[in-house]
C-alpha positions as CSV (number, residue, x, y, z in Angstrom):
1,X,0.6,9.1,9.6
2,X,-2.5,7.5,8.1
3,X,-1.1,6.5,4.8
4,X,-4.8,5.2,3.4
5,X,-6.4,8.4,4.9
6,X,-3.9,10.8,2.2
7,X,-5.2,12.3,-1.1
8,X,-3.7,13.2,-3.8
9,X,-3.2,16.3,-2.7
10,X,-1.3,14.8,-0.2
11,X,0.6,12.9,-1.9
12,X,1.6,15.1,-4.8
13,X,3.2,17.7,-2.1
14,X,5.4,14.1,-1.7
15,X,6.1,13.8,-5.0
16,X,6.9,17.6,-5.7
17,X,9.0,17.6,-2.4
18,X,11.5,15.3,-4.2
19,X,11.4,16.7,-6.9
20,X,12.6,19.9,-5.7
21,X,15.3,18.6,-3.8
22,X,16.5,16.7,-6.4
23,X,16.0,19.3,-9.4
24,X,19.5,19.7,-10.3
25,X,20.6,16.0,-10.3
26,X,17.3,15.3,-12.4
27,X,17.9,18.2,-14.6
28,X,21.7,16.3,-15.4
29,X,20.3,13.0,-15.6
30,X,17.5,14.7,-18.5
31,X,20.7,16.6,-20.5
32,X,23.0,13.5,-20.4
33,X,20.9,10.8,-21.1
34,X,19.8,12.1,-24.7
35,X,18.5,11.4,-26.9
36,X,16.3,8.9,-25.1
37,X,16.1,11.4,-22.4
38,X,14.8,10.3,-19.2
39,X,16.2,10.5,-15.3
40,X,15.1,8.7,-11.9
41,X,14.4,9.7,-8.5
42,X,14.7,7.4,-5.5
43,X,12.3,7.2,-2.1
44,X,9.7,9.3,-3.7
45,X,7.3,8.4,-1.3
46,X,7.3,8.1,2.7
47,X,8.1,3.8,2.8
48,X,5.2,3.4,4.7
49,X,3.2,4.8,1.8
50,X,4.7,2.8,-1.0
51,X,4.1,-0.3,0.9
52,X,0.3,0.4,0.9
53,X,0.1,0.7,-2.7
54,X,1.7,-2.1,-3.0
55,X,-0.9,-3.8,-1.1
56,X,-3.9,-1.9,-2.9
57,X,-2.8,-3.4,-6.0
58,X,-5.5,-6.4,-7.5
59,X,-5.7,-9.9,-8.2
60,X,-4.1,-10.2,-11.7
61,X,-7.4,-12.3,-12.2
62,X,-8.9,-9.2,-12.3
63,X,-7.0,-6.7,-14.5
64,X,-7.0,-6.8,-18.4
65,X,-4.4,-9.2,-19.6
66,X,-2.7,-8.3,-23.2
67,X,-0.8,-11.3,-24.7
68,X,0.7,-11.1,-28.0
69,X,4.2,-11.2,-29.2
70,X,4.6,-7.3,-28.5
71,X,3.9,-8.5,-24.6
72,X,2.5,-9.9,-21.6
73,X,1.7,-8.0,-18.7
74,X,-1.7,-7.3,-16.8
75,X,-3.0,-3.7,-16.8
76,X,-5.9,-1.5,-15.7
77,X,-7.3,1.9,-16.0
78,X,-10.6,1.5,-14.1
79,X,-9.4,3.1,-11.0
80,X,-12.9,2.9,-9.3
81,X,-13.0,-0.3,-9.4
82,X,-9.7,-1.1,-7.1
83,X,-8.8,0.4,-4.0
84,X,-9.1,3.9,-3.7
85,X,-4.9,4.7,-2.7
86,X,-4.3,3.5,-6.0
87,X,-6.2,6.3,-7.7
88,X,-4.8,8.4,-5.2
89,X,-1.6,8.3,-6.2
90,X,-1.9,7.8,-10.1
91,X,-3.7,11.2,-10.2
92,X,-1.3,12.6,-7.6
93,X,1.3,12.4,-10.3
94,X,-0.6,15.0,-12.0
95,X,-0.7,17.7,-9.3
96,X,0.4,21.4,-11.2
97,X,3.1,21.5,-8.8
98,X,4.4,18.0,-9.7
99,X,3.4,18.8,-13.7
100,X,5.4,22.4,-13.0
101,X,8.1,20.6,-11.7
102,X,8.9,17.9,-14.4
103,X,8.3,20.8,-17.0
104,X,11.7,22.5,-15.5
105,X,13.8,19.4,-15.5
106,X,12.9,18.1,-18.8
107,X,12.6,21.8,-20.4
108,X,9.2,21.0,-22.0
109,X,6.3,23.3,-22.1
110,X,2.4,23.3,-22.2
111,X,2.7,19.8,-20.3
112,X,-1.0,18.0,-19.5
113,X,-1.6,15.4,-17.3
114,X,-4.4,13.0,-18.6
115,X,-7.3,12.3,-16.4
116,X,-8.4,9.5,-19.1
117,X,-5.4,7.4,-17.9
118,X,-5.2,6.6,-22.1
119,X,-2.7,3.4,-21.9
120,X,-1.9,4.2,-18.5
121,X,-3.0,3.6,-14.9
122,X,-1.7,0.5,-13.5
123,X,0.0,-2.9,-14.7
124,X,1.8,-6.0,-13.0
125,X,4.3,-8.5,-14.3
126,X,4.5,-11.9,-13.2
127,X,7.1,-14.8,-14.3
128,X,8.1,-14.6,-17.9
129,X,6.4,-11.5,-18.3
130,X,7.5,-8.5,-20.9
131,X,7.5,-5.7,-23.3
132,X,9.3,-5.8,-26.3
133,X,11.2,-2.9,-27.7
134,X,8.4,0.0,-28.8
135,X,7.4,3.1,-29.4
136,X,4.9,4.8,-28.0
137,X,1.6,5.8,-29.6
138,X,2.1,9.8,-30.7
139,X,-0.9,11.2,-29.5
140,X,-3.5,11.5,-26.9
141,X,-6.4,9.2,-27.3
142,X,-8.5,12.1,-29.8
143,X,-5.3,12.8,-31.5
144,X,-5.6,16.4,-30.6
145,X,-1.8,16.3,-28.7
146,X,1.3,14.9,-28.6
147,X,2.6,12.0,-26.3
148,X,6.0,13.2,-24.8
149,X,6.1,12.1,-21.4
150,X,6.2,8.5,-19.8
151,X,6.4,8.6,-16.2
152,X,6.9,5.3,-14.1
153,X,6.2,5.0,-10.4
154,X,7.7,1.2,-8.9
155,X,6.0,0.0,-5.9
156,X,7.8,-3.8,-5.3
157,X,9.5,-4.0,-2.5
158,X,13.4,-4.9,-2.4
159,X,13.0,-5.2,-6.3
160,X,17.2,-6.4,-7.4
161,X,18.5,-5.8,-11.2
162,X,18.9,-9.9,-11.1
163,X,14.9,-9.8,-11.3
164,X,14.4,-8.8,-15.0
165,X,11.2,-7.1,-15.5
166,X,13.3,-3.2,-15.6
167,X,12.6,-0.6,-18.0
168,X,15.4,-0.5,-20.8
169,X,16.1,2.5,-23.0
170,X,17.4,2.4,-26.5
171,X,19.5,5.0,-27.6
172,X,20.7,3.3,-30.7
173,X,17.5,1.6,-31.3
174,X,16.5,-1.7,-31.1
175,X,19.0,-3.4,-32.9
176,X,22.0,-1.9,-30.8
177,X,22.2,-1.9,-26.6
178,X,20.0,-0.7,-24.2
179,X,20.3,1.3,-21.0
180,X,18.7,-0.5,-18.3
181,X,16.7,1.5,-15.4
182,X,16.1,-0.8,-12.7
183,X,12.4,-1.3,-11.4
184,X,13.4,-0.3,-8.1
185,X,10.7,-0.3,-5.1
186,X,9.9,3.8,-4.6
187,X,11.4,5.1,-7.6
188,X,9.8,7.1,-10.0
189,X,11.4,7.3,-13.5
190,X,10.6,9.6,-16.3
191,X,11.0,9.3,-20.1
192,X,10.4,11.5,-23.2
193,X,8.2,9.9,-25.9
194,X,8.7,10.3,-29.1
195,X,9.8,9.3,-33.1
196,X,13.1,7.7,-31.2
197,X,12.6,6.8,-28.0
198,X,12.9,3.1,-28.1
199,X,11.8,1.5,-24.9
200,X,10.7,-1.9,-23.6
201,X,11.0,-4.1,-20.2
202,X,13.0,-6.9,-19.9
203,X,11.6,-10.4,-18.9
204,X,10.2,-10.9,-15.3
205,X,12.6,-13.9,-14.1
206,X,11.4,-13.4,-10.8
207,X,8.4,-15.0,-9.0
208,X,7.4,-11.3,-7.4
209,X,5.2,-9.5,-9.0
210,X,6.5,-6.2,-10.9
211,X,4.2,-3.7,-10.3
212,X,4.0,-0.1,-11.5
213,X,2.1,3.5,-11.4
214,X,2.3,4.9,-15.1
215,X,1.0,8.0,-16.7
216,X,1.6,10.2,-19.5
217,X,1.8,13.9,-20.0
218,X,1.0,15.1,-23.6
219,X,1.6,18.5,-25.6
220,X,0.8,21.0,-28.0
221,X,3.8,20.7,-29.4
222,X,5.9,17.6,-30.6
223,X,9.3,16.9,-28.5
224,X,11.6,18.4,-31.4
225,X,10.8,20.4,-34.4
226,X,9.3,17.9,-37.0
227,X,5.6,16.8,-36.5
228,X,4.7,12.6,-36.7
229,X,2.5,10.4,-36.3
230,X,2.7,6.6,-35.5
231,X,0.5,3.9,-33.5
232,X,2.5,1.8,-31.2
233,X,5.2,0.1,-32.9
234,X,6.8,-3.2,-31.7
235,X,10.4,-4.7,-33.0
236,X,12.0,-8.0,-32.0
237,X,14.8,-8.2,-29.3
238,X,18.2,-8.6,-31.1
239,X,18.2,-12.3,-30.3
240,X,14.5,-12.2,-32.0
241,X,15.3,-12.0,-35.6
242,X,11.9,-13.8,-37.1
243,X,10.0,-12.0,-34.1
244,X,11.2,-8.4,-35.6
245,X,10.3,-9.3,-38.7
246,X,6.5,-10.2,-37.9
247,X,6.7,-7.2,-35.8
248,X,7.7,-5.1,-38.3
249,X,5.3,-6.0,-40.5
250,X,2.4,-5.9,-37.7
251,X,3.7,-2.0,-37.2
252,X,3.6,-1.0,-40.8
253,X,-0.5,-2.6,-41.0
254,X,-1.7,-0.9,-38.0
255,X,0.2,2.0,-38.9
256,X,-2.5,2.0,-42.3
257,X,-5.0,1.1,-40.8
258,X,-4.6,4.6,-38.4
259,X,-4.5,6.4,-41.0
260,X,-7.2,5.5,-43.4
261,X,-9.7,5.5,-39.9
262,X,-7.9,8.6,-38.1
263,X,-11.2,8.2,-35.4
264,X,-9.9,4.3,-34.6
265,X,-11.5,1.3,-35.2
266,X,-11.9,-0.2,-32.1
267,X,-12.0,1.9,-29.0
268,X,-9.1,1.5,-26.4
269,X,-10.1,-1.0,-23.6
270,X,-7.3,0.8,-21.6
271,X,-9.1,4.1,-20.7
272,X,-11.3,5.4,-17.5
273,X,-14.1,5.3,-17.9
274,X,-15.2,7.4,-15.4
275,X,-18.9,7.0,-14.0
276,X,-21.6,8.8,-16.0
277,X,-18.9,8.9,-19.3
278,X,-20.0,7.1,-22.2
C-alpha cells in the first residue's frame, strides 16, 4: 500500500471502517461517560499510515506558538503549507460516512464538519508543554452554530500514560478530579463540547513530541436544551490556586469583550486560509 499516494477518501473509508466495527462499544463508552461524554477508538488507522503522518508533521519552528498561562503548545491550520497527508487525513475526519457515523454513537444531529479548521488542524507538544482546564469556544468562527464536537486523532508512536501530555476530562469541573484519556499513538478520541465539558491536557514530561489531528463538528442546535454562549474560558489546575484566579478573571474580560463586539476584534490566526479566500 502506498500510504502517501491515499486521499481522504481513502482514508475516511479507514476511519468509518472502525467505526463500524466498534459502534456498540463506542455507543457505551458515549452513555457512560456523561456528562463529559466522550469515548476512544484504538488502531484507527493501517500502522503504516499513522507512522507517515507522524513523519508529515513540521518543524515546531514553523507552526504558530501560543504561550500564555492558559497554555503552551504549537498549532497550525495552514494545511497547504505542510505536507499534503496531513491535510489528507484532517479532512478525512470529515467524510459523511465518518460524520454519519459519530452522529449514531453520540446521538447528535445536523452534525458539520468544518472546512475552515476554526481552532483546529494540527498542534504538537514538547517538554513542559500544556493546556489548562477549559472550555471550549461555543460557536463556529461566524457564530452562526454551535460547537459540540471535539475529535482528537494521536499520531506518536509508543506514546505511555507516564508521558503526560493526555487529554483529561472533568466531570466535576476543575476543581474536582479528572478522567484521563491517554494520548495513545492511533487513537482517535471524541468529546462533546459544551457549557460543562471541562477539558485540558496534562504536562508533556516527556522529550517526544505529542502530536495530534483535531477537528470540530458544530450544530444547529446546542448539546442540551438551554442555548449559551461563552469564548474560551481557562481555570487554574487545583494545585494553581493564584493561576485560577487570574484565569478567572481573564475569562469573565474576554467574555465582555465578545459580547459588546459579537463580529470579534481581532481575527483568529488559527483558521485556513484557503488560497484565493480573503
Amino acid at each position: 500500500m502506498n500510504v502517501k499516494a491515499l486521499q481522504r477518501t481513502d482514508i475516511g473509508q479507514f476511519i468509518a471502517g472502525r467505526l463500524r466495527d466498534n459502534l456498540d462499544s463506542a455507543c457505551q463508552q458515549w452513555r457512560d461517560n456523561a456528562p463529559v461524554n466522550h469515548f476512544f477508538i484504538d488502531d484507527v488507522l493501517p500502522a503504516e499510515l499513522a507512522i507517515t503522518i507522524r513523519r508529515g508533521f513540521p518543524e515546531a519552528s514553523t507552526m504558530m506558538l501560543r504561550k500564555s498561562l492558559r497554555e503552551l503548545k504549537y498549532v497550525s491550520a495552514q494545511m497547504n503549507e505542510h505536507s499534503p497527508i496531513l491535510e489528507e487525513v484532517i479532512f478525512a475526519f470529515q467524510e459523511p460516512e465518518v460524520v454519519d457515523l459519530v452522529s449514531q454513537i453520540t446521538q447528535l444531529n445536523t452534525l458539520y464538519p468544518d472546512e475552515h479548521l476554526y481552532a483546529g488542524g494540527i498542534s504538537m507538544m514538547g517538554r513542559g508543554h500544556f493546556l489548562n482546564p477549559h472550555l471550549d469556544n461555543s460557536h463556529d468562527k461566524d457564530r452562526q452554530r454551535y460547537r459540540v464536537l471535539n475529535l482528537l486523532y494521536y499520531v506518536s508512536p509508543d506514546w505511555r500514560a507516564e508521558n503526560g501530555g493526555n487529554l483529561e476530562v472533568w466531570p466535576q469541573g476543575p476543581k474536582a478530579e479528572p478522567v484521563t484519556v491517554v494520548s495513545k499513538f492511533n487513537r482517535l478520541a471524541v468529546m462533546v463540547t459544551n457549557q460543562h465539558s471541562w477539558h485540558s491536557v496534562s504536562p508533556n514530561l516527556s522529550d517526544e513530541a505529542r502530536c495530534c489531528v483535531s477537528n470540530y463538528y458544530f450544530s444547529d442546535h446546542p448539546v442540551g436544551d438551554a442555548e449559551y454562549f461563552h469564548p474560551t474560558s481557562f481555570r487554574g489546575r487545583p494545585e494553581q490556586p493564584v493561576r485560577d484566579v487570574v484565569l478567572r478573571a481573564d475569562a469573565t474580560a474576554r467574555g465582555l469583550v465578545r459580547k459588546m463586539f459579537p463580529k470579534g476584534v481581532v481575527a483568529d490566526k488559527q483558521v485556513y486560509q484557503k488560497e484565493g479566500e480573503k
